[in-house]
mmCIF file of the N, C-alpha and C atoms, coordinates in Angstrom:
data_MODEL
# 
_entry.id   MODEL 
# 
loop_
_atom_site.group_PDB 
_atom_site.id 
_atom_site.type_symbol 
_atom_site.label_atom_id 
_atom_site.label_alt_id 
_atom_site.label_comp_id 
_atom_site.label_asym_id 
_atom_site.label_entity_id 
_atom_site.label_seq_id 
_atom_site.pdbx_PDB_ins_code 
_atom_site.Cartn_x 
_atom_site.Cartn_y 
_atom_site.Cartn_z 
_atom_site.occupancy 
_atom_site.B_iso_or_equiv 
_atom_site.pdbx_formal_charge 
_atom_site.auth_seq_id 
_atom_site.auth_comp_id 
_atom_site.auth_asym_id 
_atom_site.auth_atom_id 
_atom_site.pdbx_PDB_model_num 
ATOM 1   N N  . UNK A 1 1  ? 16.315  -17.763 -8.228  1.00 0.00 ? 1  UNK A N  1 
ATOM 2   C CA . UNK A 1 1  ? 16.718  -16.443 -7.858  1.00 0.00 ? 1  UNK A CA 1 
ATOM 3   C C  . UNK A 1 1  ? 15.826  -15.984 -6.701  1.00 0.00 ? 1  UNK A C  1 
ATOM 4   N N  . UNK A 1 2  ? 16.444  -15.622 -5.721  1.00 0.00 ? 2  UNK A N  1 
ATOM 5   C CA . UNK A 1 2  ? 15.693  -14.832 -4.450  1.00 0.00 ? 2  UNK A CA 1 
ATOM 6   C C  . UNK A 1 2  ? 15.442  -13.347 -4.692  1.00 0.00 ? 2  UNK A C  1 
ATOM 7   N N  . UNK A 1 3  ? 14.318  -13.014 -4.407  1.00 0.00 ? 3  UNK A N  1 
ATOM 8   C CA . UNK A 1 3  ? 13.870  -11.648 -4.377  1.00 0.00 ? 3  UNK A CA 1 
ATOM 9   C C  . UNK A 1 3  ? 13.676  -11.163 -2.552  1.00 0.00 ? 3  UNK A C  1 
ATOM 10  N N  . UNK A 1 4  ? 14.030  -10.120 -2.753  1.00 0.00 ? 4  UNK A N  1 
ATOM 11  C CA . UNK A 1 4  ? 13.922  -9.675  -1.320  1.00 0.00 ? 4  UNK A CA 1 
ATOM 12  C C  . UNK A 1 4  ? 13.209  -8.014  -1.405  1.00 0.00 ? 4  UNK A C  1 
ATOM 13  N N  . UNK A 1 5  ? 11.786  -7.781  -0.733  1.00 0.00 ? 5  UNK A N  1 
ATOM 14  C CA . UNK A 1 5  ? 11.515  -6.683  -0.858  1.00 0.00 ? 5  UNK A CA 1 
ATOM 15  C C  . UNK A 1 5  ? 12.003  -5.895  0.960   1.00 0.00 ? 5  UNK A C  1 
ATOM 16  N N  . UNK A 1 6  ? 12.459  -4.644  0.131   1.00 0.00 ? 6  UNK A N  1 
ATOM 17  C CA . UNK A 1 6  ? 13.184  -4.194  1.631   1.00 0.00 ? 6  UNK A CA 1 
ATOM 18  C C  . UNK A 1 6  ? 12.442  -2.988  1.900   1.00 0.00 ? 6  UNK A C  1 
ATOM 19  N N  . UNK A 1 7  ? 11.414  -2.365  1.272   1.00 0.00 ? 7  UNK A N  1 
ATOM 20  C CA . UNK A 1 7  ? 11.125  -1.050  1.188   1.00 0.00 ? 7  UNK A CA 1 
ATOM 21  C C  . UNK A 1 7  ? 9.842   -1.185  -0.266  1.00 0.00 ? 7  UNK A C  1 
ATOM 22  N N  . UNK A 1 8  ? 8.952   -0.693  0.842   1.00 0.00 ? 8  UNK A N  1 
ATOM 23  C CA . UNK A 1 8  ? 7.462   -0.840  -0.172  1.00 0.00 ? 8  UNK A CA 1 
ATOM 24  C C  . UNK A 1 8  ? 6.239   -0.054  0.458   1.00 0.00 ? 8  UNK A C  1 
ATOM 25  N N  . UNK A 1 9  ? 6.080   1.058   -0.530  1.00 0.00 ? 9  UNK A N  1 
ATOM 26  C CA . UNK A 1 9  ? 4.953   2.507   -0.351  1.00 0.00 ? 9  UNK A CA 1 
ATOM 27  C C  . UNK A 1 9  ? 3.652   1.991   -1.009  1.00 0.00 ? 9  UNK A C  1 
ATOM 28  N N  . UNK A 1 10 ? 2.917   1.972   -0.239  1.00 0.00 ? 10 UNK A N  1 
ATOM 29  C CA . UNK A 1 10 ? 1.451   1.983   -1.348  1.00 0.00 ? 10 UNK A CA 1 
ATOM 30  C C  . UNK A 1 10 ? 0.805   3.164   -0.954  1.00 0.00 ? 10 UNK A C  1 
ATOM 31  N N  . UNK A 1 11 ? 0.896   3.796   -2.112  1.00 0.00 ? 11 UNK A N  1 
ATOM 32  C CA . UNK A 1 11 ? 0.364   5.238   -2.179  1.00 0.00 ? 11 UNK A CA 1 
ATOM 33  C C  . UNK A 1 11 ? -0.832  5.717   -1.544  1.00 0.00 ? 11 UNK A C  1 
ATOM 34  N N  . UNK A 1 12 ? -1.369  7.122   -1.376  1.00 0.00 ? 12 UNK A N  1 
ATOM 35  C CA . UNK A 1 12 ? -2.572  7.234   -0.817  1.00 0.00 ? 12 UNK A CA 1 
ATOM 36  C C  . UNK A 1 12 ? -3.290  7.959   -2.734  1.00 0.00 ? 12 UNK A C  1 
ATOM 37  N N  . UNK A 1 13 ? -2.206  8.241   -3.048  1.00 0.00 ? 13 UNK A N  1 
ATOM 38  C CA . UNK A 1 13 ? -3.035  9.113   -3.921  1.00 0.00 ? 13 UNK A CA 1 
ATOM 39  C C  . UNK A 1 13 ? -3.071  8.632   -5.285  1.00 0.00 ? 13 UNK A C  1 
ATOM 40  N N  . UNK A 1 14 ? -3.307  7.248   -5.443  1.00 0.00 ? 14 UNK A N  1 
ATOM 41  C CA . UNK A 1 14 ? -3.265  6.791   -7.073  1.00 0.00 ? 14 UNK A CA 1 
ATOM 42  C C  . UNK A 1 14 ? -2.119  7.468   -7.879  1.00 0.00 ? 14 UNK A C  1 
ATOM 43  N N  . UNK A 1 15 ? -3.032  6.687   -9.088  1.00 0.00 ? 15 UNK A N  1 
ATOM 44  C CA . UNK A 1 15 ? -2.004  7.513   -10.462 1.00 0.00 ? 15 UNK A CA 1 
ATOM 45  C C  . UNK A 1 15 ? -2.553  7.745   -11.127 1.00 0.00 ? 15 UNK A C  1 
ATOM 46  N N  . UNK A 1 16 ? -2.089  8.945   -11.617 1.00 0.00 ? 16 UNK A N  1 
ATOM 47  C CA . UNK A 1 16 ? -0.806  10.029  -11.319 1.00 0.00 ? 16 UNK A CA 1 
ATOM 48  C C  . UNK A 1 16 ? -1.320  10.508  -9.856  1.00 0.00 ? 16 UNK A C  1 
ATOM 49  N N  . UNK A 1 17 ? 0.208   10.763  -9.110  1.00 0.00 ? 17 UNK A N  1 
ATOM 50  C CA . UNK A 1 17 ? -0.061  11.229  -7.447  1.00 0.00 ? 17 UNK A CA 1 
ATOM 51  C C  . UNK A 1 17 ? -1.161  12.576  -7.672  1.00 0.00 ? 17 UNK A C  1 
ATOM 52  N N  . UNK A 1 18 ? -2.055  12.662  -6.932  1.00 0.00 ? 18 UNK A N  1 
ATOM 53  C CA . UNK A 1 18 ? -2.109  14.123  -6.827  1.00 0.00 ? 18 UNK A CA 1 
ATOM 54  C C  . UNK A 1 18 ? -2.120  14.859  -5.839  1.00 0.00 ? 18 UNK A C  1 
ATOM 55  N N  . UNK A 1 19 ? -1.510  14.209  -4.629  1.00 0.00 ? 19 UNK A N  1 
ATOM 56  C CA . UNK A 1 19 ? -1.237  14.915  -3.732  1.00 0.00 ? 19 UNK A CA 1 
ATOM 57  C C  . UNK A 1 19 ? -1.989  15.913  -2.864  1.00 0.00 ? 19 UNK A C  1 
ATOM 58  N N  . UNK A 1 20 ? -3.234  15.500  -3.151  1.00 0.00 ? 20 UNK A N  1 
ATOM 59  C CA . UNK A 1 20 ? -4.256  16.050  -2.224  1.00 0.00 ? 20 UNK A CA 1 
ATOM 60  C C  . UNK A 1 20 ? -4.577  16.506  -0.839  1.00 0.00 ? 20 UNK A C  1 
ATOM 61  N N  . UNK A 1 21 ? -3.981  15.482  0.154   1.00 0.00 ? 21 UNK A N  1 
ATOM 62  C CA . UNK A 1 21 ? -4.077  15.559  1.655   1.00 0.00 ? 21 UNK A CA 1 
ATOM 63  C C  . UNK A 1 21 ? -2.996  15.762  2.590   1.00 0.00 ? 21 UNK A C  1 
ATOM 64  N N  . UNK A 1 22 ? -3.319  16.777  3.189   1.00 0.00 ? 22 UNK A N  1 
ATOM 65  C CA . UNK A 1 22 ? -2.253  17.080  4.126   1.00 0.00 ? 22 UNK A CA 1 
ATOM 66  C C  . UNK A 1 22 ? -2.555  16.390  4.990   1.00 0.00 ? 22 UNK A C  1 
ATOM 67  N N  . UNK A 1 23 ? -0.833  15.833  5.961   1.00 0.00 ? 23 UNK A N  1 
ATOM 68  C CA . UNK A 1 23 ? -1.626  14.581  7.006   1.00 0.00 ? 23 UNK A CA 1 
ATOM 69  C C  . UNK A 1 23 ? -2.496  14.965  7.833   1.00 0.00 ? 23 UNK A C  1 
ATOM 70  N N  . UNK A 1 24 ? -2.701  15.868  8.548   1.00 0.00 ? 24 UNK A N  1 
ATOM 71  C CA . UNK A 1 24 ? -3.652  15.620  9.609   1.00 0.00 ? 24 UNK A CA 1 
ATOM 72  C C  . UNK A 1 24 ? -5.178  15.775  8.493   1.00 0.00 ? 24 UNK A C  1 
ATOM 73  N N  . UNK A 1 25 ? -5.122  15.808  7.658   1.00 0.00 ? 25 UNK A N  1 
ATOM 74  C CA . UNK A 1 25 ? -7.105  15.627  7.186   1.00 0.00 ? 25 UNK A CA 1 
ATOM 75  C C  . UNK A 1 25 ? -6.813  14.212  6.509   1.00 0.00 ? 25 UNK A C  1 
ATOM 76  N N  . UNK A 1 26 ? -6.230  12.956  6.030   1.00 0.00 ? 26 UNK A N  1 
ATOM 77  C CA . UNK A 1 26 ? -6.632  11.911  5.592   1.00 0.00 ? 26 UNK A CA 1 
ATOM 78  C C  . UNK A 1 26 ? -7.606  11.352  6.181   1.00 0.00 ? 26 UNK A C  1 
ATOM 79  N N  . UNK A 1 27 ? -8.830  11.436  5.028   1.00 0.00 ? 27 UNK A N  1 
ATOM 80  C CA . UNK A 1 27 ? -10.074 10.714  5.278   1.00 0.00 ? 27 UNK A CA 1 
ATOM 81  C C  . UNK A 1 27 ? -9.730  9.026   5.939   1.00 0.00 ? 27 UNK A C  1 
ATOM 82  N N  . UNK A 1 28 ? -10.434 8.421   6.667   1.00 0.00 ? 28 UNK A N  1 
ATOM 83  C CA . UNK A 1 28 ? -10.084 6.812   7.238   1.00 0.00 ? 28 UNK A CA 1 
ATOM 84  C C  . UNK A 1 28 ? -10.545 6.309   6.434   1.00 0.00 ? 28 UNK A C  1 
ATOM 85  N N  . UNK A 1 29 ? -11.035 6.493   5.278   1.00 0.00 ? 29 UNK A N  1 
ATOM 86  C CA . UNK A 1 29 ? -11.478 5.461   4.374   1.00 0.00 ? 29 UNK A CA 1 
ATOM 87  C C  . UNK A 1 29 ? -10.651 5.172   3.298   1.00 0.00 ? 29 UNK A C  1 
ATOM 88  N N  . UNK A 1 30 ? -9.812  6.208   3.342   1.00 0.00 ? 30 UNK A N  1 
ATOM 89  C CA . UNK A 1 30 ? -8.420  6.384   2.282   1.00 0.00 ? 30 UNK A CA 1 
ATOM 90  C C  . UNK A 1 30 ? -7.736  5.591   3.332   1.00 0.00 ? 30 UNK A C  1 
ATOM 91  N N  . UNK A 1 31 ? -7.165  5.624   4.197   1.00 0.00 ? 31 UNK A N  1 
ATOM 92  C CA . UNK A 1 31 ? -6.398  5.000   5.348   1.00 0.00 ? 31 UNK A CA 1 
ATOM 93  C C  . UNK A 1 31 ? -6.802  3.655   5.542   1.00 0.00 ? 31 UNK A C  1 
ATOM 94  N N  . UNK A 1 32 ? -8.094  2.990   5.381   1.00 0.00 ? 32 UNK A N  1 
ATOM 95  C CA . UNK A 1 32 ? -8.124  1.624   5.147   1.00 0.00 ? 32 UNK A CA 1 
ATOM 96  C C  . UNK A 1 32 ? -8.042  0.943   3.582   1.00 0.00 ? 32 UNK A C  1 
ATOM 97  N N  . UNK A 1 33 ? -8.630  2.022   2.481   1.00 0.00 ? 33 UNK A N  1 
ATOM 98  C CA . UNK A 1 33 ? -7.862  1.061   1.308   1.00 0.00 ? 33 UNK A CA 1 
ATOM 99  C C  . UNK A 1 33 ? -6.473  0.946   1.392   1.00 0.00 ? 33 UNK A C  1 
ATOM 100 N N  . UNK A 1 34 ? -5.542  2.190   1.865   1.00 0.00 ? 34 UNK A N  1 
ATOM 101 C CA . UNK A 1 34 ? -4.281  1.675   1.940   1.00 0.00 ? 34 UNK A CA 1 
ATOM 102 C C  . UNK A 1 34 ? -3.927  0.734   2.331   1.00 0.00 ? 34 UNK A C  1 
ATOM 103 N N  . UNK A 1 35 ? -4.810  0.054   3.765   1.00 0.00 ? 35 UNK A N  1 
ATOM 104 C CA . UNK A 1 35 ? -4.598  -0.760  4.770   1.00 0.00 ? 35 UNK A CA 1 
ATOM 105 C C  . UNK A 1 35 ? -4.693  -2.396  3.822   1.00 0.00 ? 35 UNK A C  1 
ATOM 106 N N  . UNK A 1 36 ? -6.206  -2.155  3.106   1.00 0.00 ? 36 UNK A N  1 
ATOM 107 C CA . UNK A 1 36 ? -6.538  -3.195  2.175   1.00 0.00 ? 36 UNK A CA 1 
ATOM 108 C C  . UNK A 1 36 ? -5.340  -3.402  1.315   1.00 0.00 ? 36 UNK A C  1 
ATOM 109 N N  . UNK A 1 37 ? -4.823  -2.451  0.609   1.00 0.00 ? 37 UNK A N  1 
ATOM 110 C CA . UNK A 1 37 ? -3.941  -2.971  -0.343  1.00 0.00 ? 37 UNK A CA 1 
ATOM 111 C C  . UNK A 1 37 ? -2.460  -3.573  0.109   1.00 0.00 ? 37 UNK A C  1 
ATOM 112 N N  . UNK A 1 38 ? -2.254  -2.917  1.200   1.00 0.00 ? 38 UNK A N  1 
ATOM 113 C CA . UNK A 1 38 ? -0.707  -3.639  1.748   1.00 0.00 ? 38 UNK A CA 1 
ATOM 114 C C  . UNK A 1 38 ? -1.362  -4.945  2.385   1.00 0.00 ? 38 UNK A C  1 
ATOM 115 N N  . UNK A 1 39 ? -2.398  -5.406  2.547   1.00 0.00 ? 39 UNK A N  1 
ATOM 116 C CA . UNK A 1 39 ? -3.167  -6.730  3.332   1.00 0.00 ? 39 UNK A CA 1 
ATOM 117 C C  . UNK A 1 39 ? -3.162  -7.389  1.968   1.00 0.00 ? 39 UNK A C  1 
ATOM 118 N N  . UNK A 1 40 ? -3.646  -7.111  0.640   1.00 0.00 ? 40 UNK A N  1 
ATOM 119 C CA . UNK A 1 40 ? -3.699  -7.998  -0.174  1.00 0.00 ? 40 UNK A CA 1 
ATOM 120 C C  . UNK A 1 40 ? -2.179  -8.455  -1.079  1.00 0.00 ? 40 UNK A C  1 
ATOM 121 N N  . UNK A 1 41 ? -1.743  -7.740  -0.827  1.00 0.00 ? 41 UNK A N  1 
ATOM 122 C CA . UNK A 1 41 ? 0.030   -7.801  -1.188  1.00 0.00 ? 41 UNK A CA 1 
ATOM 123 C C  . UNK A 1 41 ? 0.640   -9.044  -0.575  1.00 0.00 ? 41 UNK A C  1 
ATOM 124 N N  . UNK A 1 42 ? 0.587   -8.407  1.043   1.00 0.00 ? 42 UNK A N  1 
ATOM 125 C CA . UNK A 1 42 ? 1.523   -9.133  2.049   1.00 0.00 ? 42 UNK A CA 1 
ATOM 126 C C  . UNK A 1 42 ? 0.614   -11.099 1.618   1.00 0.00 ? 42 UNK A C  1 
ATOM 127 N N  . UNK A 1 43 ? -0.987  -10.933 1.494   1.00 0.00 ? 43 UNK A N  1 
ATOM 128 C CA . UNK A 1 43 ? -1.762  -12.439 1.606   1.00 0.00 ? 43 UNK A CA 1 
ATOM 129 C C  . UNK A 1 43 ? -0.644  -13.055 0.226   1.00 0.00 ? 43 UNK A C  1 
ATOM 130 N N  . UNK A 1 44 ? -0.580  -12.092 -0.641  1.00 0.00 ? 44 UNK A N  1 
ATOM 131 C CA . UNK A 1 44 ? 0.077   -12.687 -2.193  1.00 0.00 ? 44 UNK A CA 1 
ATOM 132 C C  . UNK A 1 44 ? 1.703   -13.210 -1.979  1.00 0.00 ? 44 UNK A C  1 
ATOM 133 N N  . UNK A 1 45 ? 1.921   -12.548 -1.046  1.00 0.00 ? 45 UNK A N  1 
ATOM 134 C CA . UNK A 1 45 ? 3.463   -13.055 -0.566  1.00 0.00 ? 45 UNK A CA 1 
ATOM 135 C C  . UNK A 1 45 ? 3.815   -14.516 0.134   1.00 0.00 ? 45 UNK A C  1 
ATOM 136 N N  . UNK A 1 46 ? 2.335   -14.492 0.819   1.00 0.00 ? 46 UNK A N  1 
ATOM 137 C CA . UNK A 1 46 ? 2.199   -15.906 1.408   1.00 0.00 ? 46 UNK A CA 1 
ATOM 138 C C  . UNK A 1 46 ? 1.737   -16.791 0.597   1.00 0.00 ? 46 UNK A C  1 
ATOM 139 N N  . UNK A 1 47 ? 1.243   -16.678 -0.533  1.00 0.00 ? 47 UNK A N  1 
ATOM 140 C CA . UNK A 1 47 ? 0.946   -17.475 -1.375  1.00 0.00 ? 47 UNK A CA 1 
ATOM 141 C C  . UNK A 1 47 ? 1.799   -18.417 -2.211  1.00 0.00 ? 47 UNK A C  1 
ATOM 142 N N  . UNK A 1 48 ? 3.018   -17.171 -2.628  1.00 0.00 ? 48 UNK A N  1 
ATOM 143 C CA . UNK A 1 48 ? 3.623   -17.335 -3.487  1.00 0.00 ? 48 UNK A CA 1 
ATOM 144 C C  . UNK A 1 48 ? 5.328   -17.452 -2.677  1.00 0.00 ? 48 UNK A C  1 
ATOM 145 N N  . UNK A 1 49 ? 5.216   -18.329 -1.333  1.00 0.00 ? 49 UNK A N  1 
ATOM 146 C CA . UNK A 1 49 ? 5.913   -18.066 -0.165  1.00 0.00 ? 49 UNK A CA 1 
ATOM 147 C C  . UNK A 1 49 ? 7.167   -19.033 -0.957  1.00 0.00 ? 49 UNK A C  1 
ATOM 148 N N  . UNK A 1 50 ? 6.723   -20.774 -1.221  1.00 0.00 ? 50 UNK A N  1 
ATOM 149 C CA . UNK A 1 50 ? 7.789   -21.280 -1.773  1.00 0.00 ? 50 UNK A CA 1 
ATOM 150 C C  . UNK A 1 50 ? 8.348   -21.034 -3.794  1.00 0.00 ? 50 UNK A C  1 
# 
């Protein structure tokens, strides 16, 4: 069976959202774990490529 991801959010605000930051104040350190977590996703995709 093929899986196809077409559409994929990785949150800024954990869980449960809490919705803390309006865009123009996101701290860059929140802005690179996001960065980290769609980087460790996408490495798992290549892993698990065939």
């Amino acid at each position: 069976m093929d899986n196809q991801i077409t559409e994929l959010d990785v949150s800024l605000y954990g869980w449960p959202p809490s919705g803390e930051f309006n865009t123009q104040e996101i701290p860059a350190t929140i802005l690179e774990a996001q960065a980290d977590s769609y980087n460790q996703l996408f490495e798992l995709y290549g892993e698990l490529d065939d």
